[in-house]
ROKOL-908760 format. One line per field, with one value per residue (C-alpha): residue in three letters; x, y, z. Coordinates in steps of 0.1 Angstrom, whole numbers. Layout:
type	ALA ...;
px	X ...;
py	Y ...;
pz	Z ...;
# end
This chain:
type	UNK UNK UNK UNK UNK UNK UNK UNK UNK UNK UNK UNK UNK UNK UNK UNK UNK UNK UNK UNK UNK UNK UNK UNK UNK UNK UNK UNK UNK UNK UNK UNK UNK UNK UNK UNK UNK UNK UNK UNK UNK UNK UNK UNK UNK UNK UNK UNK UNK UNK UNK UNK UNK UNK UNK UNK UNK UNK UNK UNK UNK UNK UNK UNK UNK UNK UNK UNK UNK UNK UNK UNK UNK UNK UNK UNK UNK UNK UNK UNK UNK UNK UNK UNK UNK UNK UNK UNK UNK UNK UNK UNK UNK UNK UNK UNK UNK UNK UNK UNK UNK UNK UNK UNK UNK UNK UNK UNK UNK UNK UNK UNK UNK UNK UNK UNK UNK UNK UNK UNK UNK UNK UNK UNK UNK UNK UNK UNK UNK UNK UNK UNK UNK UNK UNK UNK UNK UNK UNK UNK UNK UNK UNK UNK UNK UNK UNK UNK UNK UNK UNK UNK UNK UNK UNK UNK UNK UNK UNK UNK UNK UNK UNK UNK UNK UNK UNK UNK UNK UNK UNK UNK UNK UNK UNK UNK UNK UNK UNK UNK UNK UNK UNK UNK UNK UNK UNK UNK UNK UNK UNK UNK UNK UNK UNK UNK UNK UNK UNK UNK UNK UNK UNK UNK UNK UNK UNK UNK UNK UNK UNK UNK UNK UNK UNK UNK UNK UNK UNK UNK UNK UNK UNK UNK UNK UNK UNK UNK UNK UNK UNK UNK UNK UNK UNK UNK UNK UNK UNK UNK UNK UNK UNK UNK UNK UNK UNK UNK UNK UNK UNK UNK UNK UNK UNK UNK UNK UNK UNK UNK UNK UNK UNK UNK UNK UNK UNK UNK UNK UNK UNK UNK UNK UNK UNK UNK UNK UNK UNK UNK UNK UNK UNK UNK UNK UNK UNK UNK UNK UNK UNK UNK UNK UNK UNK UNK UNK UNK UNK UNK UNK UNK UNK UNK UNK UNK UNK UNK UNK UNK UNK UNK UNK UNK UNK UNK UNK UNK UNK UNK UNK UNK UNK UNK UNK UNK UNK UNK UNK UNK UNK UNK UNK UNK UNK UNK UNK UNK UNK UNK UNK UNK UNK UNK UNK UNK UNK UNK UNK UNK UNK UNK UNK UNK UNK UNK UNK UNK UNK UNK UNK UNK UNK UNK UNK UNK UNK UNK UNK UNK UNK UNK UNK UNK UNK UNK UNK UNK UNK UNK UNK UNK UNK UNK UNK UNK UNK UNK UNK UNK UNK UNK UNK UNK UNK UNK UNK UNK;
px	0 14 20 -8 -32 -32 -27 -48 -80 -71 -71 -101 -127 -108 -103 -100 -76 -57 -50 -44 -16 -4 1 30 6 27 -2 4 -30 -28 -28 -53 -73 -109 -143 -160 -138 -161 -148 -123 -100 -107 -88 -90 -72 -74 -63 -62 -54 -50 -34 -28 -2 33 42 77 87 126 112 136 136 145 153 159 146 113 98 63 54 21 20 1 1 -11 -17 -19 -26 -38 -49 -55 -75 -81 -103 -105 -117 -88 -65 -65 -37 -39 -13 -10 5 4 26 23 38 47 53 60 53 80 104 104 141 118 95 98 80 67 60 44 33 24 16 -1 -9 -25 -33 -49 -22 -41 -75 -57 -23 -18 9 11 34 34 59 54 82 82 103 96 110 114 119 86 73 60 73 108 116 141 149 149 126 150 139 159 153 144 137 118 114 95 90 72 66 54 27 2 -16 -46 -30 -64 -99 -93 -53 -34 1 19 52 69 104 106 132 136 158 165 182 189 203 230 246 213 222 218 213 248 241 215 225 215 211 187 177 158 144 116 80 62 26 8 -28 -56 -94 -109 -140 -160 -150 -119 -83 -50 -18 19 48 81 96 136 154 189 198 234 236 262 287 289 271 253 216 200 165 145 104 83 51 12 -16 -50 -75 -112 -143 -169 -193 -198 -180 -155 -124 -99 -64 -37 -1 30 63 101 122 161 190 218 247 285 304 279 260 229 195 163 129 90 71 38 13 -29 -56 -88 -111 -146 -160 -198 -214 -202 -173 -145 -122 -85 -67 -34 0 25 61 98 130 138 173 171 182 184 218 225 220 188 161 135 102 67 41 4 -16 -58 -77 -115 -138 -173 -200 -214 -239 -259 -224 -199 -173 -150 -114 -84 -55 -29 4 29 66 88 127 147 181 196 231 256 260 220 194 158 132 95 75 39 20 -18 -35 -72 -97 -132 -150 -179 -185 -200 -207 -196 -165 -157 -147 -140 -117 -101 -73 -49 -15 5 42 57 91 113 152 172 197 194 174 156 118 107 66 55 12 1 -38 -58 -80 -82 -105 -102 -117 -113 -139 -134 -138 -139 -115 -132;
py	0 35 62 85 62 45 77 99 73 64 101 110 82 79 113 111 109 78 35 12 19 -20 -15 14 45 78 103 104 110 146 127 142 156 136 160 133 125 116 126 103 74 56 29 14 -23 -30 -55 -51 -87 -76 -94 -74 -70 -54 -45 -31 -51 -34 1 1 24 30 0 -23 -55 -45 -81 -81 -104 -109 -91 -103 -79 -84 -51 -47 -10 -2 41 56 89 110 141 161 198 214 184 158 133 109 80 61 23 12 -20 -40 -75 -70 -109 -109 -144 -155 -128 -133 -122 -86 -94 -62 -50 -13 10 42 56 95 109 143 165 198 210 245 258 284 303 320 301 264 243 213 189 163 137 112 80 60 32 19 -2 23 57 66 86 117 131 124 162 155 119 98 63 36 2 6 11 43 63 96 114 146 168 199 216 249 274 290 325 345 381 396 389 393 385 351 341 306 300 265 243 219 187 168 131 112 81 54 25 29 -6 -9 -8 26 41 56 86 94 121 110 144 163 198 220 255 275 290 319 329 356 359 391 386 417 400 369 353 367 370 380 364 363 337 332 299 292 260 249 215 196 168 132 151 178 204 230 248 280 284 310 318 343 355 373 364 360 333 332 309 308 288 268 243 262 274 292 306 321 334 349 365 354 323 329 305 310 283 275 286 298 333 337 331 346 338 339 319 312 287 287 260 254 230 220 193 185 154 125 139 162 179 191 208 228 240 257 267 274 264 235 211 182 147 129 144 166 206 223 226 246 230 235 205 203 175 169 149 139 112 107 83 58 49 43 18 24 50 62 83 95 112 131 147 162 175 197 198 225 224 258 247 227 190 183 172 180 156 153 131 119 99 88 66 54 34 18 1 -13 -12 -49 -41 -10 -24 -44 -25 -48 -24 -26 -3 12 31 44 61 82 97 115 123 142 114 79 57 81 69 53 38 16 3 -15 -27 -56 -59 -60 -67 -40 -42 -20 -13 16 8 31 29 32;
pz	0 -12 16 -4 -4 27 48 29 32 68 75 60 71 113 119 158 185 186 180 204 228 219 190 195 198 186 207 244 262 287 319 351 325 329 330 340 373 409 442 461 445 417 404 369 361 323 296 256 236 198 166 134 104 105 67 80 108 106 99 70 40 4 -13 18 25 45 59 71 98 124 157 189 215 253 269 303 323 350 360 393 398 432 431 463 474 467 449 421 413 383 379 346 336 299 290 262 253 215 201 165 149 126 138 174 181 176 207 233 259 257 284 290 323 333 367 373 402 406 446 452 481 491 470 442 441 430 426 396 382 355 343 315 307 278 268 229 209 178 173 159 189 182 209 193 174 147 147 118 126 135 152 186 222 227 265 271 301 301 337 342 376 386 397 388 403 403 405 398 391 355 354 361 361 351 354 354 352 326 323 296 289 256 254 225 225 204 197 172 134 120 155 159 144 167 194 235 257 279 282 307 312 324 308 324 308 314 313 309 305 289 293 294 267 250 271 258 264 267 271 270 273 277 266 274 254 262 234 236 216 232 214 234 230 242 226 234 217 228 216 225 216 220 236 226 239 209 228 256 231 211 219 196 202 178 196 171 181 181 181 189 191 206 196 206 173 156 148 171 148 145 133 138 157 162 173 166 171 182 201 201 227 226 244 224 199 204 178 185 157 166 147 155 143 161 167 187 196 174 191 158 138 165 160 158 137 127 134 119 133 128 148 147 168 159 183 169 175 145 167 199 208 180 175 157 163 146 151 127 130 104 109 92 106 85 98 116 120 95 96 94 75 65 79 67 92 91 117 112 137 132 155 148 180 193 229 232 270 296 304 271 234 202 178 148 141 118 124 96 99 68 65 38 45 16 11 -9 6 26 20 48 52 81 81 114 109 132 157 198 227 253 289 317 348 368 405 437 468 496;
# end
């Protein structure tokens, strides 16, 4: 199946937010984040069995060998919520057993988990904190900026702390820390090139209501990136912009100002940024669409890039029990500094269910990976598709 075809028709009939997380789900849910959340602890133990179809089982490209093989996958995961007065804590677990047929020297075990707290210290100040690890088997996470797809080990830590104030009835205050970790296993072929590092900095926003509905905004977020061979980062982006609630249902925002990078060596860049997107959540369906452009370190070649990304997210129902979801997200990595090279990336992931009872979904799914590198052999396509049983029961802890 071509990368036009099969993307393009996945894309437009699932348009939602995201596959299974068996099967290697690139879109990281935004944990503590439930509307629908009941006072006190709530813990929910679940399971997903699924078998389906792995057309690039290497995540190989240009005119490599690219065997195909069957993938059984037995997902186990487990969340815990807590809502109180003036606190709410949400814990995540999501593993999943990935056995591969004929080529079962490829079996792994992926895991994701994400923990998120937010406690009111006192009636206009609050303090939160979120942290979400994942360790895959490939480098197709989206959360990856700049890194060419490669099937090795691959770690990703992601912290961010802070506070956030009421200075006013009408003006609020955000500032937070931030830490991020990358780490690849390097002995894997082709995954020498790829650079290990960290970075970590600081965000402040500032917020205005003029009046019910539309607010304007400012931020400034720092980055300082330290890469395996050395090379050093400082990214700065800062922008205003506005914030505006259509409806009950509708929310819209839009942001522009300036991206600046600051590198060992090198002459300190320049260049727009900006970020816009909107939301819309009604009863049974939600829609997510955002994009945004700036510069960023890039833990694939090493250096920096500038990065434009657009992601949508769509869940709708087909019926009184069946749904439908989809999620999209394309990446555009122009290099800053010498030594690197243009990426194009594309990620589609599309789910159709039934929910047989409450607690018991039957889904079948499709996940699709695309990317272009400017060198030969730098064509790479990946197409997941099968099906799953998915239970999970929410219960309360007394």
């Amino acid at each position: 199946m071509t990368r036009p075809l099969a993307l393009t028709l996945t894309a437009a009939l699932l348009w939602g937010p995201s596959a299974a997380r068996a099967q290697e789900s690139n879109f990281t849910p935004v944990p503590g984040t439930n509307p629908q959340a009941v006072p006190g602890w709530t813990l929910t133990p679940g399971v997903a069995v699924g078998t389906g179809w792995d057309d690039n089982v290497l995540v190989r490209g240009g005119n490599n060998e690219t065997p195909n093989d069957v993938l059984n996958t037995i997902a186990p995961r487990a969340t815990v919520n807590f809502t109180g007065r003036r606190t709410e804590l949400a814990a995540n677990y999501d593993g999943a057993f990935l056995m591969y047929r004929e080529l079962d020297q490829l079996d792994s075990y992926d895991q994701r988990a994400s923990f998120y707290a937010h406690r009111m210290l006192t009636k206009h100040v609050a303090f939160f904190v979120r942290n979400t690890t994942a360790f895959v088997p490939t480098t197709e996470l989206a959360e990856f900026v700049a890194v060419p797809f490669i099937r090795t080990g691959s770690h990703l830590e992601d912290l961010h702390a802070g506070m956030e104030s009421a200075l006013t009835k009408f003006t609020s205050l955000s500032a937070s820390y931030n830490f991020q970790l990358v780490d690849f296993n390097q002995e894997a072929p082709g995954a020498s090139q790829l650079q290990d590092g960290h970075s970590h900095g600081a965000s402040v926003t500032l917020r205005h209501m003029l009046n019910a509905r539309l607010a304007l905004t400012g931020d400034y977020q720092y980055q300082h990136a330290a890469l395996r061979d050395l090379q050093q980062f400082d990214i700065s982006n800062s922008g205003f912009g506005v914030d505006y609630q259509v409806d009950e249902s509708t929310h819209v925002f839009a942001s522009a100002g300036i991206s600046r990078l600051g590198v060992t060596l090198f002459e300190t860049r320049t260049g727009p940024a900006w970020r816009m997107g909107l939301a819309r959540s009604l009863s049974t369906a939600s829609v997510d669409v955002h994009y945004s452009r700036s510069f960023v370190p890039s833990y694939g070649f090493g250096g920096t890039m500038q990065n434009e990304e657009a992601t949508a997210r769509v869940r709708f129902p087909l019926g009184r029990r069946a749904y439908a979801s989809t999620a999209t997200s394309w990446r555009r990595d122009e290099p800053l500094t010498l030594g690197e090279i243009p990426l194009r990336s594309f990620w589609v992931e599309g789910t159709v269910g039934y929910s047989a009872t409450p607690w018991v979904r039957i889904e079948g799914f499709y996940a699709g990976t695309h990317q272009v590198i400017r060198r030969p052999g730098g064509d790479l396509d990946r197409n997941r598709a099968g099906i799953q049983v998915v239970t999970a029961r929410p219960m309360r802890i007394h």
